[in-house]
C-alpha positions as CSV (number, residue, x, y, z in Angstrom):
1,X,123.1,126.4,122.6
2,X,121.4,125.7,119.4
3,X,124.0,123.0,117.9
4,X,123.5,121.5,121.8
5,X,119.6,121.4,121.3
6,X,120.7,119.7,117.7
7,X,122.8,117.2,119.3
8,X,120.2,116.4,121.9
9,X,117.4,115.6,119.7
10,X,119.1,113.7,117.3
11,X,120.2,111.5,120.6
12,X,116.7,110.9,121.3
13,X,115.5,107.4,121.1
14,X,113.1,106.8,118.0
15,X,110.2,104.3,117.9
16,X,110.9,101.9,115.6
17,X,108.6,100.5,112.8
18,X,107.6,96.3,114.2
19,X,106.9,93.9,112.1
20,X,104.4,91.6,112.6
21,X,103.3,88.2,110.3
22,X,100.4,87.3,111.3
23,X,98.3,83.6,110.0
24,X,94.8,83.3,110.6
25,X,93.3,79.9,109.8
26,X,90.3,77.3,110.7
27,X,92.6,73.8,111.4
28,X,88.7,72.0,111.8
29,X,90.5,69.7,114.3
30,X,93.1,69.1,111.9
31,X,91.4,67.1,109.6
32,X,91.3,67.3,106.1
33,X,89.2,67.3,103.0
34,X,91.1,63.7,102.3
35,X,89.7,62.8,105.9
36,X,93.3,62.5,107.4
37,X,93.7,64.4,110.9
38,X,97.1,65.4,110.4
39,X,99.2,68.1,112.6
40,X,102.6,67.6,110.9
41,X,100.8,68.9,108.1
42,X,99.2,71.6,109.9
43,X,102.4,72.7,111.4
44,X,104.7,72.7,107.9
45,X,101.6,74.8,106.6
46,X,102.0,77.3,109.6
47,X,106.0,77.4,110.2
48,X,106.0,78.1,105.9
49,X,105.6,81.7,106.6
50,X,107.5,82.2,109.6
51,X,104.9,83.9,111.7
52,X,104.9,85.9,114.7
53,X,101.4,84.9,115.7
54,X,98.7,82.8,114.4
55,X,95.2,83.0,115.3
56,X,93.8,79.3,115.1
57,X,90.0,77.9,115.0
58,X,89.1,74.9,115.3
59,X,91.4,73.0,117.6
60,X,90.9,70.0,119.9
61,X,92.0,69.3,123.1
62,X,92.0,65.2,123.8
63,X,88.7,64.7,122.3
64,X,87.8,61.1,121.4
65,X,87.7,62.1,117.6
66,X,91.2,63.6,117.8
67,X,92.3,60.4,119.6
68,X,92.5,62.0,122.6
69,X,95.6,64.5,121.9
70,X,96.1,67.9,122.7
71,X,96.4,69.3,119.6
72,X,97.5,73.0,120.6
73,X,100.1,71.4,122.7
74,X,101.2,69.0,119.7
75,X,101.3,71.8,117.5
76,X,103.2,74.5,119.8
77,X,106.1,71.8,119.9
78,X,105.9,71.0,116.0
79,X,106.1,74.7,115.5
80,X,108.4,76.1,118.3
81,X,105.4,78.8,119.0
82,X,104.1,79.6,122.4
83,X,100.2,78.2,122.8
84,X,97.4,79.6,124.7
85,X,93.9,78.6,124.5
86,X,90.4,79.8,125.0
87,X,87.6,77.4,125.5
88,X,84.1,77.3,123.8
89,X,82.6,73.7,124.6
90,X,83.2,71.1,126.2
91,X,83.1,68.0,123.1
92,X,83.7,64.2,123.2
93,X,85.5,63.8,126.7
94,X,87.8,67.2,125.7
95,X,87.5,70.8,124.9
96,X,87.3,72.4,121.9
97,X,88.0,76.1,120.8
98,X,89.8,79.2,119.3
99,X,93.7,79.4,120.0
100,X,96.7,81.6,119.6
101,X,100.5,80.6,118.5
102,X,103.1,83.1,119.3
103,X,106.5,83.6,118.4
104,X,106.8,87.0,120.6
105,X,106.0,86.9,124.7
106,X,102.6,86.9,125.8
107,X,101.9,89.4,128.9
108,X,98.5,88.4,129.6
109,X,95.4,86.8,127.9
110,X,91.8,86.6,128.9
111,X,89.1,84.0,126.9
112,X,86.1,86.0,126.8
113,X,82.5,84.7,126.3
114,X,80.5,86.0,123.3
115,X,76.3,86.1,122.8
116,X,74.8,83.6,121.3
117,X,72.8,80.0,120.9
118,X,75.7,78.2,120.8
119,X,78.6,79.2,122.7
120,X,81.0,81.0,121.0
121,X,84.4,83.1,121.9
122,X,87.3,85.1,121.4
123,X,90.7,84.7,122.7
124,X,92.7,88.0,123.7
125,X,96.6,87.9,123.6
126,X,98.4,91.1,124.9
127,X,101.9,91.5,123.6
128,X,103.6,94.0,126.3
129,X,107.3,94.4,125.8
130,X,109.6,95.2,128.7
131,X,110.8,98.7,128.2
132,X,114.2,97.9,128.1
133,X,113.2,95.3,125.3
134,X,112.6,96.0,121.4
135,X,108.9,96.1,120.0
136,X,105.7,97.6,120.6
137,X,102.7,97.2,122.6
138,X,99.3,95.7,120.7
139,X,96.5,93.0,121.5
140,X,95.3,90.0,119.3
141,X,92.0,88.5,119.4
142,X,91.3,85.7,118.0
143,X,87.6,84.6,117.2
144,X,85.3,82.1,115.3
145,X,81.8,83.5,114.8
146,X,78.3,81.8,114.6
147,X,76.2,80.6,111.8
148,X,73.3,82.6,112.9
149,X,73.8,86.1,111.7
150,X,71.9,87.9,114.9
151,X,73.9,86.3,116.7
152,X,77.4,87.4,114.8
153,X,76.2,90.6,115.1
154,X,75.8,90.8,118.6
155,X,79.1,88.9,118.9
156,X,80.3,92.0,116.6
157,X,78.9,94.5,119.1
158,X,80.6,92.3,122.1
159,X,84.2,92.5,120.4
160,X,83.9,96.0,119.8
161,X,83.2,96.5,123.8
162,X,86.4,94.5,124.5
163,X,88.7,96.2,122.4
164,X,87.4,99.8,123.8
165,X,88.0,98.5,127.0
166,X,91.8,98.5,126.4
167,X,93.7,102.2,126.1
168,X,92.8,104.6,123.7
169,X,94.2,104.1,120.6
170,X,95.7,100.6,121.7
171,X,96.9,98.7,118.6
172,X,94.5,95.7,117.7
173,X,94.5,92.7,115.4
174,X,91.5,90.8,115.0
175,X,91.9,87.8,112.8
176,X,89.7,84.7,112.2
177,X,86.7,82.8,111.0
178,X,83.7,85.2,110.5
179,X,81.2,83.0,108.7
180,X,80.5,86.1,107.1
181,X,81.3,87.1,103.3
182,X,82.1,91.1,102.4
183,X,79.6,93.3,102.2
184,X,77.4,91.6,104.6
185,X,75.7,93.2,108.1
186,X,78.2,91.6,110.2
187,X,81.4,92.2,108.2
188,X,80.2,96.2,107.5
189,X,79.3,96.3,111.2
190,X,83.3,95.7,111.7
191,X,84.1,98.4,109.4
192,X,83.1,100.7,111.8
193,X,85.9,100.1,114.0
194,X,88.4,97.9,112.1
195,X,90.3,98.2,108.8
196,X,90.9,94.8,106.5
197,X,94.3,94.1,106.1
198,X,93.7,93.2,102.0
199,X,93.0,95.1,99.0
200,X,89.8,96.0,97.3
201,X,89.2,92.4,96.1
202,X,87.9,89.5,98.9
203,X,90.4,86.6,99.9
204,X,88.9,83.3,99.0
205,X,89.2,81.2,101.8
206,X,86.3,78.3,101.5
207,X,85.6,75.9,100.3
208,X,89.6,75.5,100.5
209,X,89.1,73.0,97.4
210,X,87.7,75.0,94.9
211,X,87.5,78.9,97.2
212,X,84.6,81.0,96.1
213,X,84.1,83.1,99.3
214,X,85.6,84.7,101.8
215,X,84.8,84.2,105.3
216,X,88.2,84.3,107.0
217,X,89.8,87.4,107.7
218,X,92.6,89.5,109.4
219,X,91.3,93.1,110.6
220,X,93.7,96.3,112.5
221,X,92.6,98.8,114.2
222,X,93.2,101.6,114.5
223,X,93.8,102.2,110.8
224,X,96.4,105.2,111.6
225,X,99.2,102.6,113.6
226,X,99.3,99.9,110.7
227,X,101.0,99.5,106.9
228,X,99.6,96.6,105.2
229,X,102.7,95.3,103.9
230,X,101.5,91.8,102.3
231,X,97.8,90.0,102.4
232,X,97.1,86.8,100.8
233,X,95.4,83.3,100.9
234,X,97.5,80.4,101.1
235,X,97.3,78.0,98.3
236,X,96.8,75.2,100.6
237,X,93.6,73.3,99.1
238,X,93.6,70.0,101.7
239,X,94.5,70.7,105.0
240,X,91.2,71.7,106.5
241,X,88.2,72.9,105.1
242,X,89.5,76.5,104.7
243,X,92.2,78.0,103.0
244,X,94.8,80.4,105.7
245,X,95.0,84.0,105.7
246,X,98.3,85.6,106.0
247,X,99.1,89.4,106.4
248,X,102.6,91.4,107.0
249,X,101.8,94.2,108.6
250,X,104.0,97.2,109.9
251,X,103.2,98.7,113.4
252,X,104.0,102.0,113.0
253,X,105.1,104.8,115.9
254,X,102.7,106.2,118.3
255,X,102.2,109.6,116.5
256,X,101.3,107.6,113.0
257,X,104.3,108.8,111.1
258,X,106.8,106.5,110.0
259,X,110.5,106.9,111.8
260,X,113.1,108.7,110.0
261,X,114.1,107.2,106.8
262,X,110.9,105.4,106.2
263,X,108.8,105.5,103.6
264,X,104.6,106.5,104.2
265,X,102.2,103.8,104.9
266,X,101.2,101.8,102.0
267,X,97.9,100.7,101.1
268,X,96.8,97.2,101.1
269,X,97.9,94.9,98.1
């Protein structure tokens, strides 16, 4: 009976570690500091690290100053990566917003309104997997915040009411512009419910010429599901105004423990 209880649990299916690349970066409608609005570029930058899903700021849909293109369709075909898109203003005859990029299948999405003067928003991706498909379930939101730091804090308090509103426990990236440097209210108010994926030190992500602060991030929750594999800027100085963010993170197994033959999470580096 014993060696059949053996034999039994070592048929068990384990949960896998998932890895996920994620890029977060601010396109400002794909212009550059040389003045150039140029989505090849924009593309070559983002397909350079292979990722799974890219959170994007910024982006244009046939305005007038983008000559009328739909950039997130433009760039979904450059890239190969699924688009979806989430609306703050309307802008020169088009729309203008946050956006996602996604290598793996998108289950759902919702583009939800956040306080504030000017409108502002975050864009919710849920990645589902079949059961009979390889992966694991976890949300990204995407998000550009204000200027006005009342109103990023409230916009703080909003996000943090959308992600309880998923399961318990439900793993989370939120990655984007926060127009906030560490150490500030509205970046310590997201330490109270999301971990940076980075080290100690800040990311300098603006201006992307000459970086001196951070204000671009990439941010899991909860803290127990993820390794921080890899976190860096890219050294992209001329794209857009701001410099990408790219993370590798590990989604680790329900209980928190790494599956057999792993090693124990690692801390940001």
């Amino acid at each position: 009976m014993k060696l059949l209880a053996l034999f039994a649990a070592l048929c068990l299916p384990v949960a896998a570690q998932q890895t996920v690349r994620v890029l977060s970066y601010n396109i400002r409608h794909g212009e550059g500091i040389d003045g150039r609005i140029d989505l090849p570029r924009i593309a070559a930058i983002i397909k350079s690290v292979d990722p799974d899903v890219v959170a994007l700021q910024e982006v244009d849909i046939r305005t007038r100053r983008s000559g009328g293109v739909d950039q997130l369709l433009e760039l979904a075909r450059l890239t190969g990566l699924q688009p979806v898109f989430g609306r703050t203003i309307p802008h020169q005859g088009g729309l203008y917003g946050n956006a996602v990029l996604s290598r793996l299948p998108v289950n759902g999405f919702f583009n939800h309104v956040l306080p504030g003067k000017e409108p502002r928003g975050v864009v919710q991706a849920m990645f589902d997997p079949l059961p009979a498909a390889s992966g694991a379930a976890f949300d990204l939101l995407c998000t550009h915040l204000d200027l006005n730091e009342p109103d990023r804090l409230a916009a703080v308090a909003r996000i943090g009411r959308i992600a309880n509103d998923r399961p318990e426990a439900r793993p989370m990236v939120l990655a984007g512009d926060m127009n906030a440097v560490p150490g500030s209210k509205p970046i310590q108010a997201l330490l109270n419910d999301w971990t940076p994926a980075q080290g100690a030190q800040p990311l300098l992500t603006s201006p992307s010429s000459n970086p001196r602060r951070q204000i671009d991030y990439i941010f899991v929750r909860p803290a127990a599901r993820w390794r921080v594999v890899e976190s860096r800027v890219l050294d992209e100085p001329v794209a857009s105004d701001h410099r990408p963010v790219f993370a590798v993170l590990e989604l680790l197994p329900e209980s928190g423990s790494p599956a057999p033959g792993q090693s124990a999470p690692l801390e940001p580096r």
